[in-house]
N, C-alpha and C positions, 0 to 999 in steps of 0.2 A: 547330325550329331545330337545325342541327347545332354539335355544338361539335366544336372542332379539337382535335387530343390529337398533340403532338407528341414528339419527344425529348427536349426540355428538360421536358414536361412529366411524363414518366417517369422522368426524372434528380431530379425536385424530392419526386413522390413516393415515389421508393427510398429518397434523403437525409433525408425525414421519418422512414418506416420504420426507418432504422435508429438514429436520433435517439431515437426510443420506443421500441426493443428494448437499446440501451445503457443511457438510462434504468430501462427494467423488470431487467435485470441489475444494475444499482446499487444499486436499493432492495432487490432482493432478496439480494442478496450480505450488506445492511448491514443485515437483517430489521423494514426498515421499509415494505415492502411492502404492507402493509394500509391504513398512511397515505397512499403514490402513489396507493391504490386511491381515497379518499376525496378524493384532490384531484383525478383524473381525472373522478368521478362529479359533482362541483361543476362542473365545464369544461361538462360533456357540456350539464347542466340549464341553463347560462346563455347555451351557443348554443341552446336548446330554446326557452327561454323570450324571449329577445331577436332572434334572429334568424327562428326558423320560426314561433309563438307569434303573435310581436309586442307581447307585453304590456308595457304600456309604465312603469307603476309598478314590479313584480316585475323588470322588465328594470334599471331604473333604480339598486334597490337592489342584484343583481347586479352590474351593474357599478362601483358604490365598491366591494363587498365583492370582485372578483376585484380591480381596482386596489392595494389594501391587502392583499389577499391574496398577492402575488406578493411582496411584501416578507419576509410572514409566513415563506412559503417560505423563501426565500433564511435567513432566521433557523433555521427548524427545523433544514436540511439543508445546513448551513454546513460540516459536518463531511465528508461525503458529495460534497456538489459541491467542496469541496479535491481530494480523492481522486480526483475524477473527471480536475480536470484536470491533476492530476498523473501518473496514469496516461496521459493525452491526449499530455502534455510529455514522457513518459517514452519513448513510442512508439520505435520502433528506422524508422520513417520518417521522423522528427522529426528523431531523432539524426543520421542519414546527413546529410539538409537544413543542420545545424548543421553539422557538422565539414568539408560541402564547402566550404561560405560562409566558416568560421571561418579566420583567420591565423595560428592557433596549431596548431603540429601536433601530434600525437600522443605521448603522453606512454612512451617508450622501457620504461619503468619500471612500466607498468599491469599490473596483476593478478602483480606479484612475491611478493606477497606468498597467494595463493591454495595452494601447497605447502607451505607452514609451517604453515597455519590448518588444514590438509585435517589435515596429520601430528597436528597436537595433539589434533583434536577424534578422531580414531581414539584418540591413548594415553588420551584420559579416558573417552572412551565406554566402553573397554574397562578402563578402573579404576570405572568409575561415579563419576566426578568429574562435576556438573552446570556446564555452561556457557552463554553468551548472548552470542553477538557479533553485532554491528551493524557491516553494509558500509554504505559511506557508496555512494550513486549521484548522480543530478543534482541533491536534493534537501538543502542543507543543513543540515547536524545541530547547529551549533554551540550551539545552546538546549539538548542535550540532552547534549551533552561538558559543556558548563559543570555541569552537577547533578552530576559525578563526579569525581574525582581524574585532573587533567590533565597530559599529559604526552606526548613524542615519542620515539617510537623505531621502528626496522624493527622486522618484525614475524617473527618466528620461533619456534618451538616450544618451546621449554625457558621462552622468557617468558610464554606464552600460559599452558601448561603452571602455572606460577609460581603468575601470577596467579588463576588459578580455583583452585587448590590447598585443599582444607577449610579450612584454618585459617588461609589470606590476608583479613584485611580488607579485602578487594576480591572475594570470592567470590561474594558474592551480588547485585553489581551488573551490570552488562551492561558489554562492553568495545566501544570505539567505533573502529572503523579507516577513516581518510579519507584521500586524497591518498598511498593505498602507504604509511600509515603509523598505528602505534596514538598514537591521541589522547588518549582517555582510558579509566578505568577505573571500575567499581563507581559505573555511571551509571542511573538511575531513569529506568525507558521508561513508558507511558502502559499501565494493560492495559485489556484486551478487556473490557466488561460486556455480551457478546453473551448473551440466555438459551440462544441454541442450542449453545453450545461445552460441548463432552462433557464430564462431571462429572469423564473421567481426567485431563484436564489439568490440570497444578499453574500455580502461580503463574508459575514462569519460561517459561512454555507463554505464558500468556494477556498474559504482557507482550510478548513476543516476536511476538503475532496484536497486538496493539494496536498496535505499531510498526508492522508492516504496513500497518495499515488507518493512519496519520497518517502516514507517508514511502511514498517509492518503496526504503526503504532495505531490504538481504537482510540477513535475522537467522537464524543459524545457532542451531540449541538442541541442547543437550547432556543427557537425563536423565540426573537423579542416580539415578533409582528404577531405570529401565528399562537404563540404558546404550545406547542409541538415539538416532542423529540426524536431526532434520530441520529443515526450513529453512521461513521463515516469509515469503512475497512477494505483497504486495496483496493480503491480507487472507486470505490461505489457508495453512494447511501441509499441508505433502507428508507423505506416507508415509515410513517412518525408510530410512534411506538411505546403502549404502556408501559406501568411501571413494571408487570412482571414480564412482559418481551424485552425489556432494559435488561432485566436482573438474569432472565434466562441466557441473553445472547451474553453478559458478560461472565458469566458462571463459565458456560461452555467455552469461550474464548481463552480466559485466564486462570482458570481453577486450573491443577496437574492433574 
């Protein structure tokens, strides 16, 4: 008997494919990898065992245990599947789709504030003053303004400058900028407990990959040790970075 293989059916198995290579990037990015592997090897044996097999006991208790299973899932990698479809939502084809449909236009005032943040995070890098800011993008931060000293103002260098300052009670927290403007201040981000992040990075490194990996939001780092900057976005940081790789990767990031 022949079977038909048409173009839907090449479009169904590409769309699989690339369904299980986004996945396999997910788990691997979030070094839970060896877990997908264990969930994939349990898949493999309960089409073996139920479908080619046919055993009908083993098949049986397979299937409560893949039933229940998928729950399980959704529990272990609650944290992982956020991220995924955040990044999904985050998309810059998603975005285009929204702001054609959307009645609200363009906000005159977007990324005004990306020159002031560029100027400060250069005069601290180059004092070794450490800093952590947090751009807000589609992803709502207000959970994480509230844990800090809140407050509104345009955002420009002599404040920024201020605030991260050694001796400002706000130095050691992250500064939060939303809607073109600083939110709050000496706010508590979530850090990284990845075992694979390099032993060099300090604390405001690992807070700054931990925001990452839980927002779509860009977090700029300042070492205090090194005087180097780099930026922190779904769940990776770049290599340290002048002032015009700062201003380019935030131009492209947040400009519309």
């Amino acid at each position: 008997m022949l079977v038909s293989f048409g173009i839907k059916d090449a479009i169904d198995i590409l769309l699989v494919a690339f369904f299980i290579y986004q996945v396999y990037k997910l788990m691997k990015s979030s070094g839970t990898l060896s877990i997908f592997g264990g969930v994939v090897s349990i898949f493999v044996v309960w089409i073996l065992v139920s479908q080619v097999l046919e055993m009908r006991l083993m098949g049986t208790i397979l299937d409560k245990f893949i039933s229940v299973g998928f729950l399980v899932i959704v529990i272990l990698f609650q944290d992982d599947i956020r991220r995924f479809l955040v990044a999904l939502g985050s998309n810059r084809g998603w975005k285009f789709l929204t702001n054609l449909f959307s009645k609200k236009g363009q906000d005159d005032g977007a990324g005004k504030y990306i020159a002031p943040v560029v100027l400060a995070c250069m005069n601290m890098a180059r004092k070794k003053t450490g800093a952590l800011i947090v751009i807000q993008r589609e992803m709502d931060l207000s959970a994480y303004i509230q844990t800090g000293e809140m407050f509104s103002a345009d955002a420009n260098a002599r404040l920024i400058e201020n605030i991260f300052f050694k001796n400002s009670p706000l130095h050691d927290g992250a500064m939060i900028i939303a809607n073109n403007r600083i939110k709050a201040a000496g706010c508590i981000l979530p850090v990284a407990q990845d075992s694979n992040i390099s032993k060099e990075m300090g604390l405001r490194h690992r807070a700054g990959l931990g925001m990452s990996k839980e927002t779509d939001a860009m977090i700029i780092i300042v070492s205090e040790e090194r005087g180097t900057i780099t930026v922190a976005h779904n769940g990776k940081i770049s290599k340290p970075l002048s002032a015009e790789e700062l201003q380019q990767i935030l131009s492209n990031e947040i400009l519309p």
